[in-house]
DRENFI-856386 format. One record per residue (C-alpha): residue in three letters; x, y, z. Coordinates in nm, 3 decimals, decimal comma, m for minus. Each point is the difference from the previous one (the first is absolute). Last residue first. Example, Ala and Ser with C-alpha at 12.3 -4.5 7.8 and 13.67 -1.06 7.14 Angstrom:
BEGIN
PT  SER  1,367  m0,106  0,714
PT  ALA  m0,137  m0,344  0,066
This chain:
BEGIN
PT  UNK  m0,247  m3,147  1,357
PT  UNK  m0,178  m0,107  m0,274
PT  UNK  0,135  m0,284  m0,216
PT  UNK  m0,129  m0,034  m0,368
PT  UNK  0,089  m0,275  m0,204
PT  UNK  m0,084  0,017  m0,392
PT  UNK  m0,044  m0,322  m0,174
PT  UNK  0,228  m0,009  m0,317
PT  UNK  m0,132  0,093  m0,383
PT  UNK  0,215  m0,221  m0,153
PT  UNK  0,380  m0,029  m0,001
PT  UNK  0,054  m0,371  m0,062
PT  UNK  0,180  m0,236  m0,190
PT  UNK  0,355  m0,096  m0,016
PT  UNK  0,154  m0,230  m0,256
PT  UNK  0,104  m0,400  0,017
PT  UNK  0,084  m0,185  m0,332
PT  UNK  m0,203  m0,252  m0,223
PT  UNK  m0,271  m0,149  0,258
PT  UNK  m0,128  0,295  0,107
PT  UNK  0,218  0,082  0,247
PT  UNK  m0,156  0,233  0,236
PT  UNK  0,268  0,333  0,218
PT  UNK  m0,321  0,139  0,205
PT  UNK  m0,088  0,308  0,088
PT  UNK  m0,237  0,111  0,281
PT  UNK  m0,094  0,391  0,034
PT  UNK  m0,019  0,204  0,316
PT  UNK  m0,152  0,331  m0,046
PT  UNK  0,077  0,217  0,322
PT  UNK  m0,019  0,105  0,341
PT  UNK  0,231  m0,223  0,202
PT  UNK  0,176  0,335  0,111
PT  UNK  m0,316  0,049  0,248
PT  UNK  0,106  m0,313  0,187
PT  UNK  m0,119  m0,371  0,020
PT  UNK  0,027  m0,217  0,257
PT  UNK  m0,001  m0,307  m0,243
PT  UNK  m0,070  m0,067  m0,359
PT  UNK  m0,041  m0,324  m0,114
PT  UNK  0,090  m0,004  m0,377
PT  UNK  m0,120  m0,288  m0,224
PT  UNK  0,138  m0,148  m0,319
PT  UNK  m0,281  m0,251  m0,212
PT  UNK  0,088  m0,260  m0,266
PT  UNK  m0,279  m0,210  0,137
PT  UNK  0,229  m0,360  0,073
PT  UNK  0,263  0,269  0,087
PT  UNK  m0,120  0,150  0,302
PT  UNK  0,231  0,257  0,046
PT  UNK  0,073  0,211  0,357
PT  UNK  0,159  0,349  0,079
PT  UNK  0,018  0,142  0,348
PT  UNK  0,005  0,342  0,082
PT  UNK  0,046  0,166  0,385
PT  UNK  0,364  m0,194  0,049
PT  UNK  0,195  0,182  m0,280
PT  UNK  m0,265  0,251  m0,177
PT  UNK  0,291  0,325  m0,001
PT  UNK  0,261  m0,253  m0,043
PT  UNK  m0,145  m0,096  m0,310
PT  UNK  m0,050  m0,381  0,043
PT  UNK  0,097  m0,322  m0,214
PT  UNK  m0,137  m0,361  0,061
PT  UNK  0,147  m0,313  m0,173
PT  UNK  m0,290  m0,230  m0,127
PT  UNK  0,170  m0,172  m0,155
PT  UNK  m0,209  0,078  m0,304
PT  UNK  0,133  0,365  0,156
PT  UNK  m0,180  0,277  0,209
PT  UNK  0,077  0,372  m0,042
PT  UNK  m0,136  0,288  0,216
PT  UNK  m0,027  0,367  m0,012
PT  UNK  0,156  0,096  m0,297
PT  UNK  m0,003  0,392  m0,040
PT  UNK  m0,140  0,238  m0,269
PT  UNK  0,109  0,342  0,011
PT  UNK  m0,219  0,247  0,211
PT  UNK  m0,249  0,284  m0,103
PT  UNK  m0,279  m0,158  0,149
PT  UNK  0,131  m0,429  0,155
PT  UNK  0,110  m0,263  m0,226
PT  UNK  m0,001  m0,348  0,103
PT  UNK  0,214  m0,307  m0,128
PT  UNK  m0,142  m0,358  0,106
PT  UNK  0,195  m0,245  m0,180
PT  UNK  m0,025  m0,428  m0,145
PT  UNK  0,277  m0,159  m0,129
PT  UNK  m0,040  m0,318  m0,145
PT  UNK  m0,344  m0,048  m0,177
PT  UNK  m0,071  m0,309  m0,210
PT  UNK  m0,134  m0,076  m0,319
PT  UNK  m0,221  0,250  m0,013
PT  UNK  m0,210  0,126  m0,284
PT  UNK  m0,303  0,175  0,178
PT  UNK  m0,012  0,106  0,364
PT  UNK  0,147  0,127  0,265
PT  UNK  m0,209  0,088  0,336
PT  UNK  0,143  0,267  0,254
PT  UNK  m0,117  0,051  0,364
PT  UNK  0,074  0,266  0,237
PT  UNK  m0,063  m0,043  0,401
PT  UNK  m0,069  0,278  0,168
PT  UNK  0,099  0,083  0,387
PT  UNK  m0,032  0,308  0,254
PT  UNK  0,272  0,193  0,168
PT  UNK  m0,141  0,311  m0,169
PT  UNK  m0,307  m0,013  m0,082
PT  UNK  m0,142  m0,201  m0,314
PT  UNK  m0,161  0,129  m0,335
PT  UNK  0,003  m0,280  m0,287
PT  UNK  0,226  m0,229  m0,189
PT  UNK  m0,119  m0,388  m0,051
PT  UNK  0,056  0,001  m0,380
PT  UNK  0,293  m0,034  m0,279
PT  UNK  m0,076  m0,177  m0,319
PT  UNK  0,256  m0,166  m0,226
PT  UNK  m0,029  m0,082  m0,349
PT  UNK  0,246  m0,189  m0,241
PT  UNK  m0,039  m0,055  m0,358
C-alpha cells in the first residue's frame, strides 16, 4: 500500500507565498508521475501542477509563472511553491502520485489535502 500526506497549507494574504509539501510512503518501487490537483467550495476538482520522473513540468494556466513544482526523489517527496497568491487560490490541494510497486504502476492519493486560504 501506498500513502501520501499533504501539509504546509495555512492562512496567507493575498500576494503572499506557501510552500506545500507531500511525503509518499510504503511499497514503492518507484514514482513517475507526480500531481498537485486542488479543489476549491462548491467547485470541480482541477489539476494544478504535474511534474514527471523527467522531471517535465506542467502548469494550469491559471498558476503559470506564480507556482512552481519540485521532487526530491531520493525522499519520495512533491512540493508546491506557491507564489503571489490570489483569493481564487483558496482551496484543498491534494498530491497524487502514479507508484510502481514493483509489479505494475497505479495512482495513489486523495487524502485529506492541506487547505490554503488566501485573504484578500
Amino acid at each position: 500500500q501506498v500513502q501520501l500526506a499533504e501539509s504546509g497549507g495555512g492562512l496567507v494574504q493575498g500576494g503572499g507565498s506557501l510552500r506545500l509539501s507531500c511525503t509518499a510512503s510504503g511499497n514503492i518501487f518507484t514514482i513517475h508521475e507526480m500531481t498537485w490537483p486542488r479543489q476549491a467550495p462548491g467547485k470541480q476538482r482541477e489539476l494544478v501542477a504535474a511534474i514527471s520522473s523527467g522531471p517535465t513540468t506542467n502548469y494550469a494556466h491559471f498558476v503559470q509563472g506564480r507556482f512552481t513544482i519540485s521532487r526530491d526523489n531520493a525522499k519520495n517527496m512533491v512540493y508546491l511553491q506557491m507564489n503571489s497568491l490570489k483569493p481564487e487560490d483558496t482551496a484543498v490541494y491534494y498530491c497524487n502520485a502514479l507508484v510502481d510497486m514493483g509489479y505494475g504502476s497505479t495512482w495513489h492519493g486523495w487524502g485529506q489535502g492541506t487547505q490554503v486560504t488566501v485573504s484578500s
